[in-house]
C-alpha positions, 0 to 999 in steps of 0.5 A, a space after each residue: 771592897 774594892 776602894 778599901 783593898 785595891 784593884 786586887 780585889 776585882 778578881 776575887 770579886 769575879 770569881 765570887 758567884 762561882 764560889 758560892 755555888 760551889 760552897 752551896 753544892 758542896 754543903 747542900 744548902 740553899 742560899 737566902 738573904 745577904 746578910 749587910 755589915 761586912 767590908 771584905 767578906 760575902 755573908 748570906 743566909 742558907 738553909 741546910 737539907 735539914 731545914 735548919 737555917 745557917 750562915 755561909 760566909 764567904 772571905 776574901 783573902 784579906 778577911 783572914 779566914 784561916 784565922 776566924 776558922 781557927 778561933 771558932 774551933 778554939 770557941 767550939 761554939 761556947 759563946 760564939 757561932 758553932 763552926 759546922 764546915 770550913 775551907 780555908 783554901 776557898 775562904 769558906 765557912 759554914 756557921 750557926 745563925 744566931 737567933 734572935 740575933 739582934 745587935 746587943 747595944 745595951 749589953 752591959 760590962 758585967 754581961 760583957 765582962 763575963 763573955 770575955 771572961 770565956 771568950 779568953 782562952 789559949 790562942 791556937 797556934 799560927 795567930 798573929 801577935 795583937 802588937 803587930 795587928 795594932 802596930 799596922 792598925 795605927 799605922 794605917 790610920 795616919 797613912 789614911 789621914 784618919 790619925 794626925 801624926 802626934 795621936 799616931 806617935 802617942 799611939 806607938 808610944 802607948 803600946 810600947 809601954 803595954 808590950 813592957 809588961 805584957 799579961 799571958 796572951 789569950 785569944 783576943 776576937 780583935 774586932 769587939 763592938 757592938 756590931 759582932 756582939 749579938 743576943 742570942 736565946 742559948 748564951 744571952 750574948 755571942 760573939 761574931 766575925 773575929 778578927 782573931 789574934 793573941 795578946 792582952 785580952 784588955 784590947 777586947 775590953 778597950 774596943 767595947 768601950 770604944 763602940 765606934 765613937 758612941 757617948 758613954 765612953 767614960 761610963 762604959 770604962 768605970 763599968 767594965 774597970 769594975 766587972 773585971 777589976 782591970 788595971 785602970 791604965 792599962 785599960 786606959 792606954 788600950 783605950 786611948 789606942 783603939 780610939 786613935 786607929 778606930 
């Protein structure tokens, strides 16, 4: 955390034992396992007094948890973890575990097409706007070298002609990969750890497709052009975005 935010991050990160205990005490749950995977946030297994086993997420500032809190109320744990307490001012949230919860790397773009389909309602109000989220993504893609100048101005060029003709915004998750896409035994998929925003829910499609680099970019466009009869170049331009800010 501390070499992806800055010397800023230490305070927090020496706070973090006390946070805990006091989110457990609050809670009444009884920590378990660190759960691995996350840059900016703590995530540990708990059980609650009921013996039932949930997720306690504890986000840093910049994690921004205010609005993970927002769009899992939005959600209300149709096809994403049920949110079951939440303090924004500690950064703190209590969420159902998922079971089985393995990652969903063979997800298909119809099953994906369909969990969009319903993760894509109205945004709640206080949201960033997708536009800003991705303009300071490309941004900090060239400022970290991961982006040579001319992919970054291509980037800026392409989402100037999506902001031209923009769809209706939806709450977008913002972070959709196979990494936050999990089986689960009530949904068949669910969706987790958003990075919540409100825009073109085709970002979401563009970023699935991405999958970090994985071979089969070009088949997992012409499957999900197909499930949801996206615009081919929109779809294409979100595409061609994610895959330069990463």
């Amino acid at each position: 955390m501390v070499r992806f935010v800055g010397g800023a991050a230490r305070g927090w990160l020496d706070a973090l034992p006390e946070l805990e205990a006091e989110m457990c005490e609050r809670w009444q749950v009884s920590p378990g396992d660190e759960l691995g995977g996350g840059t900016l946030a703590l995530v540990r297994v708990v059980r609650r007094d009921d013996g039932s086993e949930a997720v306690l997420k504890l986000a840093s500032p910049w994690d921004r948890p205010s609005d993970e809190i927002s769009s899992l109320r939005a959600w209300d744990g149709g096809h994403a973890p049920l949110l079951l307490e939440a303090d924004a001012s500690r950064g703190a949230l209590l969420i159902e575990r998922i079971a089985p919860g393995m990652r969903a790397v063979d997800a298909t773009a119809e099953d994906v097409a369909r969990l969009l389909d319903r993760l894509h309602v109205p945004p709640p109000r206080g949201l960033p706007t997708l536009d800003e989220v991705v303009a300071r993504r490309i941004d900090r893609a060239g400022s970290d070298g991961r982006a040579t100048p001319q992919r970054v101005a291509w980037a800026r060029s392409a989402l100037e002609r999506l902001r031209a003709d923009p769809p209706a915004p939806v709450l977008v998750h913002g972070d959709f990969d196979d990494r936050n896409l999990l089986a689960c035994a009530r949904r068949g998929l669910c969706a987790i750890d958003p990075l919540a925003c409100a825009g073109d829910g085709a970002y979401d499609a563009a970023y699935w497709i991405h999958a970090n680099r994985r071979p089969g970019r070009r088949a997992r466009f012409e499957a999900m052009v197909a499930a949801t009869g996206s615009d081919r170049q929109r779809l294409r331009d979100w595409c061609g975005i994610v895959a330069v800010h990463g």
